[in-house]
C-alpha positions in Angstrom: 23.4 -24.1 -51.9 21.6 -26.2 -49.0 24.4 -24.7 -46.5 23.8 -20.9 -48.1 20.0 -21.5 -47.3 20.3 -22.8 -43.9 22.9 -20.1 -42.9 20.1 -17.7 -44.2 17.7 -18.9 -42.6 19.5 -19.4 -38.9 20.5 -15.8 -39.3 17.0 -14.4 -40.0 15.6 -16.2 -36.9 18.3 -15.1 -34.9 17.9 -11.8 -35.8 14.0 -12.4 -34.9 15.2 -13.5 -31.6 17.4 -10.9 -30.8 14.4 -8.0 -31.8 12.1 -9.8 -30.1 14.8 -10.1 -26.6 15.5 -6.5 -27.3 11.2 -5.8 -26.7 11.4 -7.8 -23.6 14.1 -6.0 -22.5 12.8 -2.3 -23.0 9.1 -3.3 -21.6 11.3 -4.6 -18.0 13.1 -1.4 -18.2 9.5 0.4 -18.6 8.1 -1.5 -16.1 11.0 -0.8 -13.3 10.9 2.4 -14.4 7.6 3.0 -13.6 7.7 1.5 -10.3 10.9 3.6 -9.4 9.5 7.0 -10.2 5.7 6.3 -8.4 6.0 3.5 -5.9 5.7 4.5 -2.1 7.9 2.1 -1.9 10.5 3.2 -3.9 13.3 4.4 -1.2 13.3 0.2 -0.2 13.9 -1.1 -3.3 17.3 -1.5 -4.9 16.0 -1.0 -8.5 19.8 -1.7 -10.1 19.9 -4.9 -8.3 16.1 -5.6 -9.3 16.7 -4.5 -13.1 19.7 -7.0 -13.7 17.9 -9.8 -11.5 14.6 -9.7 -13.8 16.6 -9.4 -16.7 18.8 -12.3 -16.0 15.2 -14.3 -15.4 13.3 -13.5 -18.7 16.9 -14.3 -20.7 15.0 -17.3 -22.6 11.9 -15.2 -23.1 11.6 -13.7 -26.2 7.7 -12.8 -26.2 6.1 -9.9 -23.9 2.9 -12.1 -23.7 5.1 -14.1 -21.1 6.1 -11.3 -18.6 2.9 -11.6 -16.8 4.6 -14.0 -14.3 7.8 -12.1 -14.2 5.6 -8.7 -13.1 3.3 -10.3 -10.9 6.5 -11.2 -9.1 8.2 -7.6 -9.0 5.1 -6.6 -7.7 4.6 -8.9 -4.8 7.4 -7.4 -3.7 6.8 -4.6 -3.4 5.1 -5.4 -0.2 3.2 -2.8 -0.2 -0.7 -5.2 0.2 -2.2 -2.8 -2.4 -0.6 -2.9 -5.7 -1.3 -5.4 -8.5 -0.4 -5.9 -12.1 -3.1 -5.9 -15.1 -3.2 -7.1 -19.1 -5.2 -6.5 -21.7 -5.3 -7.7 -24.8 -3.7 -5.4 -27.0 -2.8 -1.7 -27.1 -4.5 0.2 -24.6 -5.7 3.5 -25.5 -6.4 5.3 -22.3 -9.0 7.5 -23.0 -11.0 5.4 -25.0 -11.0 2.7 -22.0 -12.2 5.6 -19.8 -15.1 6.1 -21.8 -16.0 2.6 -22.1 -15.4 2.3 -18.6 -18.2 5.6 -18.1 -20.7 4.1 -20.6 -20.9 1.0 -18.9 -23.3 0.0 -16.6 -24.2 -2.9 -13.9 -27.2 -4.2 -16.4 -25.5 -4.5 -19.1 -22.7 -6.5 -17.3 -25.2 -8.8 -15.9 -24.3 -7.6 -12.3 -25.9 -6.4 -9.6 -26.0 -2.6 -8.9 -24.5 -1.0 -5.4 -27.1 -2.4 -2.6 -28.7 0.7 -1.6 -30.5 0.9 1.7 -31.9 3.8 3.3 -34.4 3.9 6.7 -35.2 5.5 10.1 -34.7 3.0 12.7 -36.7 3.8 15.6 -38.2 6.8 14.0 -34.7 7.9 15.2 -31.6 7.0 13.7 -30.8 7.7 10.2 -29.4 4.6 8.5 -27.4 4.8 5.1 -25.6 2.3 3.4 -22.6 3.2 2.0 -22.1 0.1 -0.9 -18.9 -0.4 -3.0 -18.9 1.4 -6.1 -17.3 0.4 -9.5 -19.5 1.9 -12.5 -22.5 5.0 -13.0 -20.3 7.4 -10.6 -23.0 10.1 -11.1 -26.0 7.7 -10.3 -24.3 6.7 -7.0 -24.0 10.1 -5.7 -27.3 11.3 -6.9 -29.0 8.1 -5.1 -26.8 8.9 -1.8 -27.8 12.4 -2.2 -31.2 11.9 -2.6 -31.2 9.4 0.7 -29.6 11.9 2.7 -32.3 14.4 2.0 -35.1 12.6 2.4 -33.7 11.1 5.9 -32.5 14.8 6.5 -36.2 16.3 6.7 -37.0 13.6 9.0 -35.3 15.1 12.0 -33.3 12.3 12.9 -31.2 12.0 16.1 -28.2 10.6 14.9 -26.6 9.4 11.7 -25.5 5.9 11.3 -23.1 5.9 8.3 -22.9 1.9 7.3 -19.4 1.1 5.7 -19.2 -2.8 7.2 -19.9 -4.1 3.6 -17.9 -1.6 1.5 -14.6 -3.3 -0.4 -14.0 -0.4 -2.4 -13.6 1.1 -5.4 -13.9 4.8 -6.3 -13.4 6.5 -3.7 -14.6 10.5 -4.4 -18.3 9.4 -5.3 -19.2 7.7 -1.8 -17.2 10.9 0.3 -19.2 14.0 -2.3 -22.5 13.3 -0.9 -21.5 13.3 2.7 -20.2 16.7 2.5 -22.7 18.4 4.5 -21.5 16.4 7.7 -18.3 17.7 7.6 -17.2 20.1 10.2 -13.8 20.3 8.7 -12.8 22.3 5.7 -9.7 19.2 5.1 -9.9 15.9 5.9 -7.5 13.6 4.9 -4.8 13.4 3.0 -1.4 11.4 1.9 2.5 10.8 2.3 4.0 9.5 -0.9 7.0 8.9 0.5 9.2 12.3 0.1 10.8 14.1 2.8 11.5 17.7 3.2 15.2 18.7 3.9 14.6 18.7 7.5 13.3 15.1 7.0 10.0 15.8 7.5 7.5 14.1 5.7 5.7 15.5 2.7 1.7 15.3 2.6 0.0 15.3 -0.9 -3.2 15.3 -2.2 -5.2 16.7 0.5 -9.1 16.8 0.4 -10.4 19.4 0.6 -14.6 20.4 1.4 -15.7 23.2 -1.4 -16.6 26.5 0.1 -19.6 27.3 -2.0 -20.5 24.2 -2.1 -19.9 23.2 -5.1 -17.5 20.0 -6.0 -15.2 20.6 -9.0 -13.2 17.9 -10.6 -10.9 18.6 -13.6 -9.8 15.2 -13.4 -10.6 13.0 -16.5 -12.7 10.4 -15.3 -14.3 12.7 -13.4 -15.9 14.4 -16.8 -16.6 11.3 -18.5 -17.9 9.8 -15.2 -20.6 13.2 -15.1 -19.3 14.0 -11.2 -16.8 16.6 -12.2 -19.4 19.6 -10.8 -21.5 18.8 -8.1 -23.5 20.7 -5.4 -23.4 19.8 -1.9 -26.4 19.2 0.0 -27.7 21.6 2.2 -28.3 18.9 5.4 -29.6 21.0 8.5 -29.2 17.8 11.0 -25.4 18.3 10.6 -24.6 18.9 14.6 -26.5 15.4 15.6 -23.8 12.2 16.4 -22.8 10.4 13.6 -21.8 6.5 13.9 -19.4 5.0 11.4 -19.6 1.6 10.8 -16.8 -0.9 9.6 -15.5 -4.2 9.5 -12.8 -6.3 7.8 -14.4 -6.3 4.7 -14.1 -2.2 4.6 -11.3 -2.0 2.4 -9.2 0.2 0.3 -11.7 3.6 -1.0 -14.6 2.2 1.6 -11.4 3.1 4.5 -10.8 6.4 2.5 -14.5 7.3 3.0 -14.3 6.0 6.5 -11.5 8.6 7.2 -13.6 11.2 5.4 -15.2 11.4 9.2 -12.5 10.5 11.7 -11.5 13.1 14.1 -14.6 15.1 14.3 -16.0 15.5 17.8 -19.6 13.9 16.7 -18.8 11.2 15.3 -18.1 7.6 17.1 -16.9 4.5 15.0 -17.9 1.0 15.8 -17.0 -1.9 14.5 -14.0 -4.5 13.8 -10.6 -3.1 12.4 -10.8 -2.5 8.9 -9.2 -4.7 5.9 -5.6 -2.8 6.3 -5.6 -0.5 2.7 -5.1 2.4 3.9 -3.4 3.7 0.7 -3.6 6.0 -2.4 -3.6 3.9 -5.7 -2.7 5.4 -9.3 -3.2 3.4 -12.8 -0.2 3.3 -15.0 -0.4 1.9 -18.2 3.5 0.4 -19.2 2.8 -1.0 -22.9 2.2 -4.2 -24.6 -1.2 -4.2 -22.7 0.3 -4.4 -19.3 -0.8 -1.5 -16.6 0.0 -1.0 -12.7 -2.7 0.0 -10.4 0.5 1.4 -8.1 0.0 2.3 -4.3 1.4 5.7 -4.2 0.9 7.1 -0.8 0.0 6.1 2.9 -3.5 7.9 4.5 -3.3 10.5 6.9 -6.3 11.2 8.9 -7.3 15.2 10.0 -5.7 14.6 13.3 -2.1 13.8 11.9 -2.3 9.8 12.3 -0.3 8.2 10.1 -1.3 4.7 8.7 1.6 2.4 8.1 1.2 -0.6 5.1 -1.5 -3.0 5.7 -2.8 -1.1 9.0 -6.7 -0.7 9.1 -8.4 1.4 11.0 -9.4 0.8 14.7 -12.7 1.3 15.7 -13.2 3.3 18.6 -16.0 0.1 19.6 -14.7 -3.2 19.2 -17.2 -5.8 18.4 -16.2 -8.9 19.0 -17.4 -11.8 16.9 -19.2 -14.9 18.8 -16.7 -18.0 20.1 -18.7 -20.1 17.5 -17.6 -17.9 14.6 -13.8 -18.7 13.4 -12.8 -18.6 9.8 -13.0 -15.4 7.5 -15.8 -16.9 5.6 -17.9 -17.2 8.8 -17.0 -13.7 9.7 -17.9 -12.3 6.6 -21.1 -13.9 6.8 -21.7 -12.8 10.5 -21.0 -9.1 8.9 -23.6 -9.5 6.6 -26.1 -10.8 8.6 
């Protein structure tokens, strides 16, 4: 009886094993998956080679609350400098994270807000800071907006477009206000990695200024985030010289809205070459929790350049930093100041 009972219960928990190797399993084949169909970097990875590699790894794992290491791995390399693997805990429903995500704000986080700054220097220049932005999409642009126009009917000389403290975030709320600078009716725009069949490469997602002036956004988040319709702001100084600042902290969406104004004739930028992620990003939630924010494409500016991975954008003036100021931490600081 005793031998009957242990067989049983061997058996059960092998079977247990096996289901929960099998879940492994199909979340790695997700995973890959997901990374073969959307990664720029898809034509340099041999995904066969990856998919029987990982899966040799996790062969002792039988939990998908223990892949975190495994993905993190894949991911780095990737190579790509601007992809990076998220959990959760639990099931993710999309939707209902988006809304959460809307609903949210700074205060009730405990964080500090986007550090506005607005002000005529000299009773010339028209200063704006441009801040990172994570949360209240439609309060950002309406406090840019309302900036702009009040330094607008000041008759200012020149624009000076701060970026030099920008890391990123969402990218379309800090380019929609600046609309009425733009002499272009497209300015940037991305290769995901396809080629035509004359080997050409294939540009995507190109932005475009609205003709009537009013910004449309069917996207998702963009309804839920209140900036799916907005109207452009009539700015009469439009013709004065703009100056773009940046620095190495300017990264990711603050480079995106630094390329918003690149290759028009008015505008100069100065600064120190930007952090170097110059590329498109997509969320894609696997399962189990897990999700890829997934570099998908490579920035093109209006004038056809090309930005390869990790390259930031050069500053037409260089600042140098002071012989006294070495480490990234000092330089950081030194930005600030």
């Amino acid at each position: 009886m005793f031998k009957i009972f242990f067989f049983i219960v061997c058996f059960s928990i092998f079977n247990i094993c096996r289901a929960q190797n099998m879940e492994v399993t199909k979340l790695i084949d997700q995973f890959i998956d997901t990374l073969e169909t959307h990664s720029f970097m898809r034509s340099q990875i041999d995904f066969d080679k990856l998919r029987k590699e990982t899966k040799l790894s996790v062969r002792n794992i039988n939990s998908t609350d223990s892949l975190m290491p495994t993905f993190k791995k894949i991911v780095s390399g990737l190579k790509d400098h601007h992809s990076s693997v998220h959990r959760a805990k639990g099931p993710i429903d999309e939707l209902a994270l988006i809304k959460k995500y809307a609903n949210t704000t700074y205060a009730q986080l405990g964080l500090p807000g986007p550090n506005f700054q607005h002000r005529l220097i000299e009773d010339k220049y028209a200063y704006i800071n441009v801040p990172g932005i994570d949360l209240e999409h439609r309060m950002y642009i309406d406090t840019l907006q309302k900036q702009l126009l009040e330094l607008d009917g000041k008759q200012p000389k020149a624009w000076i477009i701060d970026l030099t403290e920008n890391e990123g975030g969402s990218s379309s709320p800090m380019i929609i206000p600046f609309h009425g600078l733009i002499d272009s009716t497209e300015t940037f725009c991305y290769f995901d990695g396809t080629l035509d069949k004359h080997g050409n490469e294939v540009l995507v997602d190109r932005f475009q200024i609205p003709q009537n002036g009013l910004y449309i956004d069917n996207d998702v988040e963009a309804k839920y985030f209140k900036f799916d319709t907005v109207q452009m702001l009539p700015l009469k100084n439009n013709k004065i010289p703009i100056i773009v600042l940046i620095s190495e902290i300017t990264a990711s969406s603050g480079e995106i809205a630094a390329c918003h104004f690149l290759g028009q004739k008015n505008v100069t930028v100065i600064g120190t070459t930007s952090a170097g992620l110059t590329s498109g990003n997509e969320l894609y939630y696997v399962d189990k929790g897990y999700s890829i924010n997934l570099m998908t494409g490579l920035l093109h500016n209006r004038k056809g350049k090309a930005y390869d991975v990790g390259e930031g954008i050069r500053p037409d003036i260089m600042i140098v930093y002071p012989q006294n100021i070495q480490s990234s931490k000092e330089r950081h600081q030194y930005i600030s100041e």
